[in-house]
C-alpha positions as CSV (number, residue, x, y, z in Angstrom):
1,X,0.0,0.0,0.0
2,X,1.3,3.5,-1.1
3,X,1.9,5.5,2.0
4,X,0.7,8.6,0.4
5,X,-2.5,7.1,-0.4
6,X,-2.9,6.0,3.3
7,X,-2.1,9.6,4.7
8,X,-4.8,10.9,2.4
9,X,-7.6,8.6,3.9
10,X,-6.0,9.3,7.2
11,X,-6.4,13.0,6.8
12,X,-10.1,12.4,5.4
13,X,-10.8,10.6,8.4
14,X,-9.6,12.8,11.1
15,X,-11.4,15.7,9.3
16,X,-14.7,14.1,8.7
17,X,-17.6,13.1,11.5
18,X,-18.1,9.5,12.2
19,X,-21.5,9.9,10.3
20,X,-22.7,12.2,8.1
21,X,-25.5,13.2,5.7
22,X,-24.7,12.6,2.2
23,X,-25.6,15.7,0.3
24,X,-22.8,17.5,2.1
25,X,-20.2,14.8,1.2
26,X,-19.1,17.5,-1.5
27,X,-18.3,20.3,1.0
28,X,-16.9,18.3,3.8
29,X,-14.1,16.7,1.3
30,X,-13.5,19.9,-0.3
31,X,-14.5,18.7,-3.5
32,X,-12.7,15.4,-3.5
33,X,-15.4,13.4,-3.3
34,X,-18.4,14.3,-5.3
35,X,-21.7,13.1,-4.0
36,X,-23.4,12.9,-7.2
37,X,-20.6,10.2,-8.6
38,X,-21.2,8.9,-5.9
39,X,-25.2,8.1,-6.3
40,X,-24.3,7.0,-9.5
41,X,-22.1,4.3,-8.8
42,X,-24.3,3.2,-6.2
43,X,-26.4,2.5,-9.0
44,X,-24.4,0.9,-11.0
45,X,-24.0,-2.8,-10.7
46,X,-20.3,-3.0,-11.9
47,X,-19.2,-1.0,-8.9
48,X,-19.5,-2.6,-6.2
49,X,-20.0,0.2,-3.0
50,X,-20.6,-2.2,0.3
51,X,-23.5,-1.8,1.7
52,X,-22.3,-0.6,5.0
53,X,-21.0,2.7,4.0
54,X,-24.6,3.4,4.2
55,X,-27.5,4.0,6.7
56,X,-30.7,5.7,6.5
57,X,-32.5,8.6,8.0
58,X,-36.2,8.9,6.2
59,X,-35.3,9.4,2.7
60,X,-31.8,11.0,3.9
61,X,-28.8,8.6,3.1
62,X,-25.8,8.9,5.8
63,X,-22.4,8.0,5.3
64,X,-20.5,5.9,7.0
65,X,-17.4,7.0,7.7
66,X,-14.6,4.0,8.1
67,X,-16.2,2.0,6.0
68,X,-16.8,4.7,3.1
69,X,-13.2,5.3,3.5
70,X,-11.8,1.9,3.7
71,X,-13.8,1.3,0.1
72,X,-12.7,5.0,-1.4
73,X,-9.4,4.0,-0.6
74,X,-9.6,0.7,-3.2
75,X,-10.6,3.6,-5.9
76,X,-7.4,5.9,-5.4
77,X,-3.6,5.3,-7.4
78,X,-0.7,7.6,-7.1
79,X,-0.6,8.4,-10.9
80,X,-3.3,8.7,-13.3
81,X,-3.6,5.6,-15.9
82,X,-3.2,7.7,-18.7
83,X,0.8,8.2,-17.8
84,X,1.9,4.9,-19.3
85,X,0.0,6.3,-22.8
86,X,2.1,9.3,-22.6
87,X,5.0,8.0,-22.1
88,X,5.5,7.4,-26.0
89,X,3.7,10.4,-27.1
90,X,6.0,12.3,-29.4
91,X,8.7,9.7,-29.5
Protein backbone atom coordinates (compact mmCIF):
# COMPACT_ATOMS: atom_id res chain seq x y z
CA UNK A 1 0.00 0.00 0.00
CA UNK A 2 1.29 3.49 -1.05
CA UNK A 3 1.90 5.48 1.96
CA UNK A 4 0.70 8.64 0.45
CA UNK A 5 -2.48 7.07 -0.40
CA UNK A 6 -2.89 6.03 3.31
CA UNK A 7 -2.14 9.63 4.73
CA UNK A 8 -4.83 10.93 2.38
CA UNK A 9 -7.59 8.61 3.91
CA UNK A 10 -6.05 9.28 7.15
CA UNK A 11 -6.41 13.03 6.80
CA UNK A 12 -10.14 12.42 5.36
CA UNK A 13 -10.80 10.62 8.37
CA UNK A 14 -9.56 12.83 11.07
CA UNK A 15 -11.40 15.73 9.26
CA UNK A 16 -14.66 14.10 8.66
CA UNK A 17 -17.60 13.12 11.51
CA UNK A 18 -18.11 9.49 12.15
CA UNK A 19 -21.46 9.93 10.34
CA UNK A 20 -22.72 12.21 8.10
CA UNK A 21 -25.46 13.25 5.67
CA UNK A 22 -24.73 12.63 2.21
CA UNK A 23 -25.62 15.66 0.34
CA UNK A 24 -22.83 17.52 2.12
CA UNK A 25 -20.17 14.83 1.20
CA UNK A 26 -19.08 17.52 -1.49
CA UNK A 27 -18.33 20.27 0.99
CA UNK A 28 -16.93 18.29 3.76
CA UNK A 29 -14.09 16.71 1.32
CA UNK A 30 -13.52 19.91 -0.34
CA UNK A 31 -14.53 18.66 -3.51
CA UNK A 32 -12.66 15.37 -3.46
CA UNK A 33 -15.39 13.44 -3.34
CA UNK A 34 -18.36 14.34 -5.33
CA UNK A 35 -21.74 13.11 -3.99
CA UNK A 36 -23.36 12.92 -7.22
CA UNK A 37 -20.61 10.23 -8.56
CA UNK A 38 -21.17 8.87 -5.86
CA UNK A 39 -25.21 8.11 -6.27
CA UNK A 40 -24.27 7.00 -9.49
CA UNK A 41 -22.07 4.25 -8.77
CA UNK A 42 -24.28 3.16 -6.17
CA UNK A 43 -26.42 2.54 -8.98
CA UNK A 44 -24.36 0.89 -11.03
CA UNK A 45 -24.05 -2.78 -10.66
CA UNK A 46 -20.25 -2.99 -11.91
CA UNK A 47 -19.24 -1.03 -8.89
CA UNK A 48 -19.48 -2.60 -6.17
CA UNK A 49 -20.04 0.17 -2.95
CA UNK A 50 -20.59 -2.19 0.28
CA UNK A 51 -23.53 -1.81 1.68
CA UNK A 52 -22.27 -0.60 5.03
CA UNK A 53 -21.04 2.72 4.04
CA UNK A 54 -24.57 3.42 4.22
CA UNK A 55 -27.51 3.96 6.69
CA UNK A 56 -30.69 5.72 6.53
CA UNK A 57 -32.49 8.59 8.03
CA UNK A 58 -36.15 8.92 6.23
CA UNK A 59 -35.29 9.38 2.65
CA UNK A 60 -31.81 11.00 3.95
CA UNK A 61 -28.83 8.65 3.13
CA UNK A 62 -25.80 8.93 5.79
CA UNK A 63 -22.39 8.03 5.25
CA UNK A 64 -20.51 5.93 7.00
CA UNK A 65 -17.39 6.99 7.71
CA UNK A 66 -14.61 4.03 8.06
CA UNK A 67 -16.16 2.04 6.01
CA UNK A 68 -16.77 4.72 3.14
CA UNK A 69 -13.21 5.29 3.52
CA UNK A 70 -11.82 1.89 3.66
CA UNK A 71 -13.83 1.31 0.13
CA UNK A 72 -12.71 5.03 -1.35
CA UNK A 73 -9.44 4.04 -0.61
CA UNK A 74 -9.60 0.75 -3.24
CA UNK A 75 -10.65 3.60 -5.91
CA UNK A 76 -7.43 5.93 -5.36
CA UNK A 77 -3.65 5.33 -7.44
CA UNK A 78 -0.67 7.56 -7.14
CA UNK A 79 -0.55 8.38 -10.91
CA UNK A 80 -3.32 8.66 -13.33
CA UNK A 81 -3.56 5.62 -15.91
CA UNK A 82 -3.18 7.70 -18.74
CA UNK A 83 0.80 8.24 -17.77
CA UNK A 84 1.92 4.91 -19.35
CA UNK A 85 -0.01 6.31 -22.77
CA UNK A 86 2.14 9.32 -22.58
CA UNK A 87 5.03 8.01 -22.12
CA UNK A 88 5.52 7.40 -25.98
CA UNK A 89 3.69 10.35 -27.13
CA UNK A 90 5.98 12.27 -29.44
CA UNK A 91 8.68 9.72 -29.47
Amino acid sequence: MSNILDETVSTLQSALPPVFAGLSLDELTGGAINWRTIQNARSNPDIDIPRECFIYSGRKVLVRRDPFLAWWRTTLRERPGYDKQRAGHGA
